[in-house]
C-alpha positions in Angstrom: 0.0 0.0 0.0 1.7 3.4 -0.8 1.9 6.0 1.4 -0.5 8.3 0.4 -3.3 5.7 0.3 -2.4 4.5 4.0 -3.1 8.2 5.0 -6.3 8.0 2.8 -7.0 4.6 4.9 -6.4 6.3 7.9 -8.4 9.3 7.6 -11.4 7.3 6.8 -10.8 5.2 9.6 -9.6 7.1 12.7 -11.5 10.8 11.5 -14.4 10.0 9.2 -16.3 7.5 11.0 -15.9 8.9 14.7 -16.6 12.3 13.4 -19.7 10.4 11.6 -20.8 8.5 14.2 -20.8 10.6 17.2 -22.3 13.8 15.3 -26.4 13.8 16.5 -27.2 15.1 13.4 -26.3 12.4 10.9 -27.3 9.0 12.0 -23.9 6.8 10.6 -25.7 3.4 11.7 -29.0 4.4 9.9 -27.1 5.1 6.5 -24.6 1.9 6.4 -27.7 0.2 6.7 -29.5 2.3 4.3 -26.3 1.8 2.0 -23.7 -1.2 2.8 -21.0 0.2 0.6 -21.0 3.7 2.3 -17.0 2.9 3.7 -16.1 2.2 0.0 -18.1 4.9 -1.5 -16.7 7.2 0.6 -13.3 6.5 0.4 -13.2 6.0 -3.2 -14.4 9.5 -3.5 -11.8 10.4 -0.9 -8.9 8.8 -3.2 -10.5 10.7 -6.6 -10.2 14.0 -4.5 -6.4 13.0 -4.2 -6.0 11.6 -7.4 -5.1 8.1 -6.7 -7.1 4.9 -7.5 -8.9 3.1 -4.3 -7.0 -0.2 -4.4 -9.3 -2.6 -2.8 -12.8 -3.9 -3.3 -16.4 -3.4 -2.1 -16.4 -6.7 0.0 -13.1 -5.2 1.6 -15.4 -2.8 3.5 -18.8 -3.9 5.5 -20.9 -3.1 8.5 -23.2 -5.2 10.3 -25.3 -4.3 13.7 -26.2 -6.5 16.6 -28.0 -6.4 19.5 -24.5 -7.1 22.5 -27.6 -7.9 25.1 -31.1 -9.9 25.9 -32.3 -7.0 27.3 -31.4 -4.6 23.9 -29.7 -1.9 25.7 -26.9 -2.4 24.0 -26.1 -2.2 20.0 -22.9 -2.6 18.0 -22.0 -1.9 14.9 -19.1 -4.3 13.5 -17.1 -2.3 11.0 -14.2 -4.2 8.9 -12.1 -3.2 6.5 -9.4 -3.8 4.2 -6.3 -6.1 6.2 -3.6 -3.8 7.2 -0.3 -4.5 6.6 1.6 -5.7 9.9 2.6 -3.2 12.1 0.7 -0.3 10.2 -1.2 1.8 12.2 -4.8 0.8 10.2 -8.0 -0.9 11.8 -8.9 -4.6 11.1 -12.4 -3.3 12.7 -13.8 -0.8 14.2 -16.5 -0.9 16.6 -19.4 1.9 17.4 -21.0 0.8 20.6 -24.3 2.8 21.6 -27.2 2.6 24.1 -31.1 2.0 22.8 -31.7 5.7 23.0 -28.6 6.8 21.2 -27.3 9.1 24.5 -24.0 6.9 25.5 -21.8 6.1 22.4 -18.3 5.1 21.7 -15.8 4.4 19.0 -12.9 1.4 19.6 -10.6 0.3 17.0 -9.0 -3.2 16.8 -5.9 -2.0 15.0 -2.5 -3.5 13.4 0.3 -2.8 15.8 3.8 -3.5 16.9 4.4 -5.0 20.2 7.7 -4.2 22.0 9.6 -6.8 20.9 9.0 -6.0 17.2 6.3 -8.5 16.6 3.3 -7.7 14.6 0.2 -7.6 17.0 -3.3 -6.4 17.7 -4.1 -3.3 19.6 -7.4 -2.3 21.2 -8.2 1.8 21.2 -10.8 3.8 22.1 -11.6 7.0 20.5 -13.6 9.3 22.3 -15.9 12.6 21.0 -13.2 15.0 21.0 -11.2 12.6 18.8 -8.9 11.3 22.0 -7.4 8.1 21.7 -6.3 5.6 24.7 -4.8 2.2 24.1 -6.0 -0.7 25.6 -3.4 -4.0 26.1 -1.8 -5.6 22.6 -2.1 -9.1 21.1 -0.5 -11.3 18.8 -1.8 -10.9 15.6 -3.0 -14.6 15.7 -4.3 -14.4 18.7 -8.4 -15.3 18.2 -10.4 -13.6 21.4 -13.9 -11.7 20.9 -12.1 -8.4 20.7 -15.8 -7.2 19.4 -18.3 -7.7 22.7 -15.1 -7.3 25.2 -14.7 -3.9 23.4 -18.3 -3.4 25.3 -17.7 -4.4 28.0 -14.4 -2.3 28.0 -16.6 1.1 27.3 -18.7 0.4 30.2 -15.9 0.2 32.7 -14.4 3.6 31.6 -18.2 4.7 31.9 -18.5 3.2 35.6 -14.8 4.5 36.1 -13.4 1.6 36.9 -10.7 2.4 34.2 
């Protein structure tokens, strides 16, 4: 991936879709249901603007919401896109948590990541409305956990405080 399409990549990933998703006037979950190819869309348009040529395919980029709990509290919105290179600082998915009523939301990214002994890993993030990130732990890169629904349980410790 060249350089300028990585900072295309990241852009979309790290500015676009928080920005999106925690602004109360556009509802982000409503239109990539609306439209599943928004993420592709969007940052095929972004690459025209900066004349390059958006290297990957539709099915690179989806989103898919759940209910996380019985009780429907809780939604999620699963966000994947094209596999980053190891050790490049882009998402394998992102992750838009929000209550019923659309009051509590948050933005984690599962992201590519170089642990400190130089091995390609995972990293959790969480980015909050005013575009702050905090890390959260690292993984090997092969390590298989449900980084999605502890994500979740992750935003409601830091909103209980206990992190």
């Amino acid at each position: 991936m060249n350089k300028e399409i990585a900072t295309l990549l990241a852009y979309l990933e790290h500015k676009f879709v928080p920005d999106m998703f925690y602004d109360n006037e556009r509802d982000l979950i409503y239109t990539l249901h609306e439209n599943p190819s928004l993420l592709f869309d969007v940052f095929s348009m972004v690459c025209k603007d900066h004349d390059q040529e958006n290297p990957f395919s539709k099915e690179e980029f989806s989103g898919e919401t759940y209910s996380m709990d019985p009780e429907k509290e809780w939604f999620g919105t699963l966000l994947k896109f094209p596999k980053p290179e190891p050790a490049a600082p882009h998402c394998y998915e992102m992750y838009l948590f929000h209550d019923k009523d659309l009051k509590r939301k948050a933005v984690f990214a599962l992201e590519a990541a170089t642990s400190q002994n130089g091995e390609p890993g995972k990293l959790v993030s969480y980015l909050n409305e005013q575009s702050e990130m905090r890390n959260f732990g690292g993984w090997p890169v092969d390590e298989e956990q449900d980084f999605f629904a502890g994500s979740l349980e992750l935003y409601k410790k830091i909103l209980n405080g206990e992190v």
